[in-house]
C-alpha positions as CSV (number, residue, x, y, z in Angstrom):
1,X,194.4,271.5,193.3
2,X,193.2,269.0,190.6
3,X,190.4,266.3,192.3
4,X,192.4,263.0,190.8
5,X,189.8,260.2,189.9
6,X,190.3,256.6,189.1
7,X,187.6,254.8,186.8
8,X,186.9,251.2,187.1
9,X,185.6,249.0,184.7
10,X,186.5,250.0,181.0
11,X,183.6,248.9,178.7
12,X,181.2,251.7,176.9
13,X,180.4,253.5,180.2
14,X,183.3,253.2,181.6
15,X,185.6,255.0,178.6
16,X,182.8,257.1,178.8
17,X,183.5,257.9,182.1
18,X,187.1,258.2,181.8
19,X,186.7,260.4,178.7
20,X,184.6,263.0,180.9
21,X,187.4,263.1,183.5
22,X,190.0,264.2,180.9
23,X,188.0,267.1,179.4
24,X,186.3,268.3,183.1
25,X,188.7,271.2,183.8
26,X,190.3,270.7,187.9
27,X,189.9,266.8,187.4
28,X,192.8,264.7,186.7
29,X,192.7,261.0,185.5
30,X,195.3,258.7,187.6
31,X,194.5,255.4,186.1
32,X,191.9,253.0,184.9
33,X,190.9,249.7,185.4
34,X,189.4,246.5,183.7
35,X,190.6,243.0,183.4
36,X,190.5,243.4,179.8
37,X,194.0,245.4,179.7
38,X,193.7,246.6,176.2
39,X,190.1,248.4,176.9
40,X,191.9,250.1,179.7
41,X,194.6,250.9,177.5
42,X,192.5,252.4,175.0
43,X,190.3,254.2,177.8
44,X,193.5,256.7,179.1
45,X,195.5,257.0,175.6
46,X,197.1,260.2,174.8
47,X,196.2,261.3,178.9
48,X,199.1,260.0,180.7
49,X,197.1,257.8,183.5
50,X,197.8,254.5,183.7
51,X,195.6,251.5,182.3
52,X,195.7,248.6,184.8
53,X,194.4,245.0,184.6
54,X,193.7,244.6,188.5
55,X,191.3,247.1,189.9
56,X,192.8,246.3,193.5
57,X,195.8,248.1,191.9
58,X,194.0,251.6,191.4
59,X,192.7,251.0,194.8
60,X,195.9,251.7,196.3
61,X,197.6,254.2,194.5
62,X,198.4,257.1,196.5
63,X,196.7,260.6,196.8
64,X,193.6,259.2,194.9
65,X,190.6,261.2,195.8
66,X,188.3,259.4,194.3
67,X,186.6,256.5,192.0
68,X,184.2,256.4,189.5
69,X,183.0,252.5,189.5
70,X,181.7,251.6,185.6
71,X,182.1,247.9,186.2
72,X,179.3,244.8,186.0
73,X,176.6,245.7,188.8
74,X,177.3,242.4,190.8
75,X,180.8,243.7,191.6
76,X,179.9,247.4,192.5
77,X,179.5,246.3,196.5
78,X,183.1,244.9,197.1
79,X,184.7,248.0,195.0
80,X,183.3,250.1,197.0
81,X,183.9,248.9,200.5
82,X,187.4,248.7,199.5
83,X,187.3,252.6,198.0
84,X,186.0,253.4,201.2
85,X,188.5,251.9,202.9
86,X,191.2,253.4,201.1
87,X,190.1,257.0,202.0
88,X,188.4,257.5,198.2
89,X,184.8,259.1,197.7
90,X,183.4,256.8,195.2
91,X,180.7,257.7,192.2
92,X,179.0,254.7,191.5
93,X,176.8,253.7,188.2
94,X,173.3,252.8,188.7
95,X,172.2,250.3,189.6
96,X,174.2,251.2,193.1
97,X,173.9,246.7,193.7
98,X,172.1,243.8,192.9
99,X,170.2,243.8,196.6
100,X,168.9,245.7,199.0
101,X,171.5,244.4,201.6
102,X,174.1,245.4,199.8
103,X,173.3,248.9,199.0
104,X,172.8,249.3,202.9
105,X,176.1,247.7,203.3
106,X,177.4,250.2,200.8
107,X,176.0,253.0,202.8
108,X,177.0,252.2,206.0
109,X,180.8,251.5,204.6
110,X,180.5,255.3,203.3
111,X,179.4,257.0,206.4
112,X,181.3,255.2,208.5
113,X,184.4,256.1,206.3
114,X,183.1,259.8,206.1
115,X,183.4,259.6,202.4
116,X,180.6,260.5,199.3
117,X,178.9,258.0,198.0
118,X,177.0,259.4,194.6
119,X,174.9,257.4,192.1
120,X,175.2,258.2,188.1
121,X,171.5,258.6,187.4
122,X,172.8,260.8,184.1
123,X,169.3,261.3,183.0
124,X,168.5,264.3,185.8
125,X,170.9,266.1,183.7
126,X,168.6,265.5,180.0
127,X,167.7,268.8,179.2
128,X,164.7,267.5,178.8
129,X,164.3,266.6,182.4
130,X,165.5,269.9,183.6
131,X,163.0,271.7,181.9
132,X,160.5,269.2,183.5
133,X,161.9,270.0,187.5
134,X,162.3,273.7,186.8
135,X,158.5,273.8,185.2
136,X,157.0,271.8,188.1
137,X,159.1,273.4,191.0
138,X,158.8,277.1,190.0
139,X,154.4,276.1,190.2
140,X,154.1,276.9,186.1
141,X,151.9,274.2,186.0
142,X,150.0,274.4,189.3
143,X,149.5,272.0,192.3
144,X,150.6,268.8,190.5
145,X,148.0,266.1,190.5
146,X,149.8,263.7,188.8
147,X,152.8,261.9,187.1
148,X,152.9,259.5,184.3
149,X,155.8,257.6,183.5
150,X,156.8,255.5,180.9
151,X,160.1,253.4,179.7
152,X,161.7,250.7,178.1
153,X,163.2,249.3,174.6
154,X,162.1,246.0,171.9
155,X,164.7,243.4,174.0
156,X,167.7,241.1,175.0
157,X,169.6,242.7,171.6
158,X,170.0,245.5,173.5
159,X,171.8,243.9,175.9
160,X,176.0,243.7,175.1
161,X,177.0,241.3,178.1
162,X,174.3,238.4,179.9
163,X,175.2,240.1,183.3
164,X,173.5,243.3,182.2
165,X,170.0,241.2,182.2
166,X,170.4,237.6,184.1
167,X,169.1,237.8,187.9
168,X,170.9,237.4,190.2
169,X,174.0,239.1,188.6
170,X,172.0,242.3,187.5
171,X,169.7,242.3,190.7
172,X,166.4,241.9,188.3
173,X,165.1,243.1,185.0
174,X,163.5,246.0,183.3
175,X,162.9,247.8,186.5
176,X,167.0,247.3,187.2
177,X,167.4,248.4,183.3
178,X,165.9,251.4,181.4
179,X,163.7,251.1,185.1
180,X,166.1,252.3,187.3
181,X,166.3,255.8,185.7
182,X,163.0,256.8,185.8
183,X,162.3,255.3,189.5
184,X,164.8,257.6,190.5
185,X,163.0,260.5,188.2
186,X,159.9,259.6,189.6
187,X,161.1,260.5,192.7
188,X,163.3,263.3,191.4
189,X,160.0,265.1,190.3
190,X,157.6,264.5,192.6
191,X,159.0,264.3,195.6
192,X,159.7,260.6,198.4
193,X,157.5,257.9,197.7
194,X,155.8,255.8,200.0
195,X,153.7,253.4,199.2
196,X,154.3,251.3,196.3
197,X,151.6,248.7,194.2
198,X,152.6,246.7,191.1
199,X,153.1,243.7,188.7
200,X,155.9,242.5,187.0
201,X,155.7,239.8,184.6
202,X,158.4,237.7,182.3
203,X,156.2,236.2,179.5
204,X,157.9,237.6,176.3
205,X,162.0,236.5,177.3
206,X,161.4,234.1,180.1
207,X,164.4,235.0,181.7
208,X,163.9,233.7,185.1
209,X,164.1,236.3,187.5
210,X,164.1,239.1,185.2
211,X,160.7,240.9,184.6
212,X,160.3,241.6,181.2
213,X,157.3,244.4,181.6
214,X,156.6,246.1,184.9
215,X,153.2,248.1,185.6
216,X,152.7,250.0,189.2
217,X,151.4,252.9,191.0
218,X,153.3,255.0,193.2
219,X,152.4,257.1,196.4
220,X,154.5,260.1,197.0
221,X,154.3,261.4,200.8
222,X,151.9,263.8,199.9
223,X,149.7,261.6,198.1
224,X,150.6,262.2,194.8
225,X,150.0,259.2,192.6
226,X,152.8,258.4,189.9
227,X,152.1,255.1,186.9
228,X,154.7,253.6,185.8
229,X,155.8,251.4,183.1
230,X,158.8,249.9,181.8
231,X,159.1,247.0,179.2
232,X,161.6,245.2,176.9
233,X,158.8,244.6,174.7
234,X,158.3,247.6,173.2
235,X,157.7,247.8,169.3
236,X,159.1,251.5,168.9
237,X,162.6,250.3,170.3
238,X,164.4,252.9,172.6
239,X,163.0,255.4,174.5
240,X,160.9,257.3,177.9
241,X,158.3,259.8,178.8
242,X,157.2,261.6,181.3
243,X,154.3,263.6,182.2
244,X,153.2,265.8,185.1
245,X,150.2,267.0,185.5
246,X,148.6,270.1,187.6
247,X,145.9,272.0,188.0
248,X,146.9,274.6,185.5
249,X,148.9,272.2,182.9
250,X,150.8,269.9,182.3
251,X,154.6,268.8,181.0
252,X,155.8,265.9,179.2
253,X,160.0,265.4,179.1
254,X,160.4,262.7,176.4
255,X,163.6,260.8,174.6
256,X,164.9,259.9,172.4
257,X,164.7,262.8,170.7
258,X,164.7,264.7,173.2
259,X,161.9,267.3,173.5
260,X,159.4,269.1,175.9
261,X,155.5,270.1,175.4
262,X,153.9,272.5,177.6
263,X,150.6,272.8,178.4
264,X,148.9,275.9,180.4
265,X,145.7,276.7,181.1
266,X,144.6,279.9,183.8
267,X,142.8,277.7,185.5
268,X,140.6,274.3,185.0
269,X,138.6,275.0,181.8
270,X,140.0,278.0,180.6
271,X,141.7,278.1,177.3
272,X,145.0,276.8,176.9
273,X,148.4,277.7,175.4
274,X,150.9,275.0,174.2
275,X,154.2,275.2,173.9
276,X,156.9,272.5,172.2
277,X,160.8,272.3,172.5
278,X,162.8,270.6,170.0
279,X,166.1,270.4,170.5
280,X,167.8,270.2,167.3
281,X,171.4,270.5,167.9
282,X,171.2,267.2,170.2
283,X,169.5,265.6,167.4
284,X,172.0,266.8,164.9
285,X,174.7,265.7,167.1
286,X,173.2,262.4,168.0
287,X,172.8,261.5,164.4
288,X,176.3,262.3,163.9
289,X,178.4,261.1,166.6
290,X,175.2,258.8,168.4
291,X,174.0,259.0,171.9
292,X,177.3,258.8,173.7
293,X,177.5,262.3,172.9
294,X,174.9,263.2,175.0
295,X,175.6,260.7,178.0
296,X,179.1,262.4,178.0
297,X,177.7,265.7,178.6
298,X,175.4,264.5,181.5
299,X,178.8,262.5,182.9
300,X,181.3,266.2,182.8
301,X,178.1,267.9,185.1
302,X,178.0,264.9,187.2
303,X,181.2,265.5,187.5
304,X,181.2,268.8,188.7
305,X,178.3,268.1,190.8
306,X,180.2,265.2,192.9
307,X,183.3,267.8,193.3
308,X,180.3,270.1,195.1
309,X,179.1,267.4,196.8
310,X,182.2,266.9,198.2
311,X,182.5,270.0,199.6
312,X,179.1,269.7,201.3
313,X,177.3,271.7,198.5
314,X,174.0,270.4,196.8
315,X,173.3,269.9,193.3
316,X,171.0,267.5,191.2
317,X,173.5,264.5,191.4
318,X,171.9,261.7,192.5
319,X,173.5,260.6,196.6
320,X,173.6,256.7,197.8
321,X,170.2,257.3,199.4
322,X,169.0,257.8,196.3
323,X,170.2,254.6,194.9
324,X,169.1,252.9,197.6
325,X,165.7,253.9,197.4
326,X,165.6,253.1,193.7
327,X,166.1,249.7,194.8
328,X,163.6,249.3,197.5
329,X,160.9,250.9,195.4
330,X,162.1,248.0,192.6
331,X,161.8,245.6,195.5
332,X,158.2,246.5,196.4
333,X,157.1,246.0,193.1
334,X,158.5,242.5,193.5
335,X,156.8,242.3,196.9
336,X,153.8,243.3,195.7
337,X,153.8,241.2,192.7
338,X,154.2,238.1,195.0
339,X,151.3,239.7,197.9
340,X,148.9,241.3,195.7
341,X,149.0,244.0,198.2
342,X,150.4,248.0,198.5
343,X,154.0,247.5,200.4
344,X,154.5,250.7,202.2
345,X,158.5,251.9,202.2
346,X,160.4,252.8,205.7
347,X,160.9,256.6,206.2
348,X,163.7,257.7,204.5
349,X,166.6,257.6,206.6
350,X,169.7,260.4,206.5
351,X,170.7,260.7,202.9
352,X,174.7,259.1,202.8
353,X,177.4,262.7,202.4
């Protein structure tokens, strides 16, 4: 039987979103939502589901299994008590809030209703990224020492909507932006952080309450060190790194483009062998239909990720704890910014179904 979804919020993501639904075989689209009718509309033409103006309505239709939420960040909390409540597992995009409190809120609404709760951190799914897990976890690189992480794009013109960059509304600034991703990856690679020192400054854009460069250093439970930087003052536009480093190599995921280099080495000192991956037909494909054709990709596996993780099964989608803990690490960085000291994070509580 066909897992029927709901999409709310109908902008780029969200038809996005909606477009992975209708070509993900055993998913069927019931309806989509935005207040702007005519985007919803647009977002299930030719599909049969219905476009709404009122995303209270898609809330209640009957047999709906679940709801991806595309909409402005401040209104992901109230969306998805209210999926929740209606018996509806709910993928949410990242940011999963604007606050700490209300991701807990969120989480608590979940387990209590017995329902998933997933975050669409897309970017686990680069190829790129893969490559980067699969080298580090299968020990092709060694004992890793090290991860070095890097983010961020030239500034507000980026931006299509003031809510995607004005605190309080989007919770904060680079680190809630281009930020968000690779907190997550950071953690994704290497493993729970727990201790967490940085800055974050807004002297390019002034935007009060929205850092404009962030710089910190990251403590995994096992004591591996992770920098990290994102900016919206960066000359070359678009883009991320990162590198892991071990005792016999290293491996950089990078985009856009996308690519790979691999270093190896037998041991400290010995010669070493590099390796590069291009990947031409995303380039090819990017040039020709632009990088919604690669986020719409990442979206169909999330997709059949969240169908596993609704049967109990794991994958590499991204759960609530996950998004939660993407925003307390953002947090401490603001924390620390203020104290000038290390904030250390709680143990991680049980991950959310």
């Amino acid at each position: 039987m066909a897992t029927r979804f709901g999409v709310i919020g109908a902008g780029v993501i969200g038809k996005l979103r909606a477009e992975s639904i209708r070509s993900t075989r055993g998913i069927e689209l019931v309806a989509v939502a935005d207040p702007v009718i005519a985007a919803a509309e647009q977002a299930v033409r030719g599909s049969g589901a219905k476009p709404l103006a009122e995303w209270r309505e898609l809330v209640a239709l009957t047999g709906l299994d679940a709801v991806v939420i595309s909409s402005p960040v401040h209104l992901h909390e109230e969306q998805a008590l209210a999926c929740f409540q209606a018996g509806a597992h709910v993928l949410c995009e990242k940011p999963l809030s604007n606050s700490l409190d209300s991701c807990r809120r969120i989480l608590a609404a979940a387990e209590k209703a017995g329902k998933t709760l997933a975050v669409g951190f897309n970017h686990r799914y680069f190829p790129a990224v893969a490559l980067l897990k699969k080298t580090i976890d299968d020990g092709t690189i060694g004992v890793v020492d090290h991860l070095r992480i890097f983010g961020g794009h030239d500034g507000l013109h980026n931006f299509r909507a003031d809510w995607m960059y004005k605190s309080p509304l989007s919770g904060g600034g680079a680190m809630m932006d281009v930020g968000i991703h690779l907190t997550d990856l950071a953690r994704y690679a290497a493993g729970e952080i727990a201790e967490v020192y940085g800055v974050a400054t807004n002297n390019i854009w002034h935007v009060d309450g929205s850092e404009d460069n962030a710089v910190a250093v990251f403590k995994t439970v096992t004591g591996i060190p992770i920098t990290y930087q994102v900016t919206w003052a960066e000359w070359r536009g678009y883009g991320f790194f990162i590198d892991a480093y071990g005792d016999r190599g290293m491996i950089r995921a990078s985009y856009a483009p996308m690519s790979n280099i691999l270093v190896t080495q037998d041991k400290p000192g010995a010669p070493r062998r590099r390796r590069r991956w291009w990947y031409p037909e995303i380039m090819v494909r990017e040039k020709m239909k632009g990088w919604t054709s690669t986020t719409l990709l990442t979206f169909q596996a999330e997709l059949g990720d969240f169908r596993k993780m609704i049967r109990g099964e794991s994958g590499s989608l991204a759960d609530g704890f996950s998004g939660l803990r993407a925003i307390e690490i953002a947090d401490a960085v603001y924390r620390s910014t203020k104290t000038g000291a290390a904030i250390k994070l709680d143990p991680p509580g049980r991950p959310t179904r």
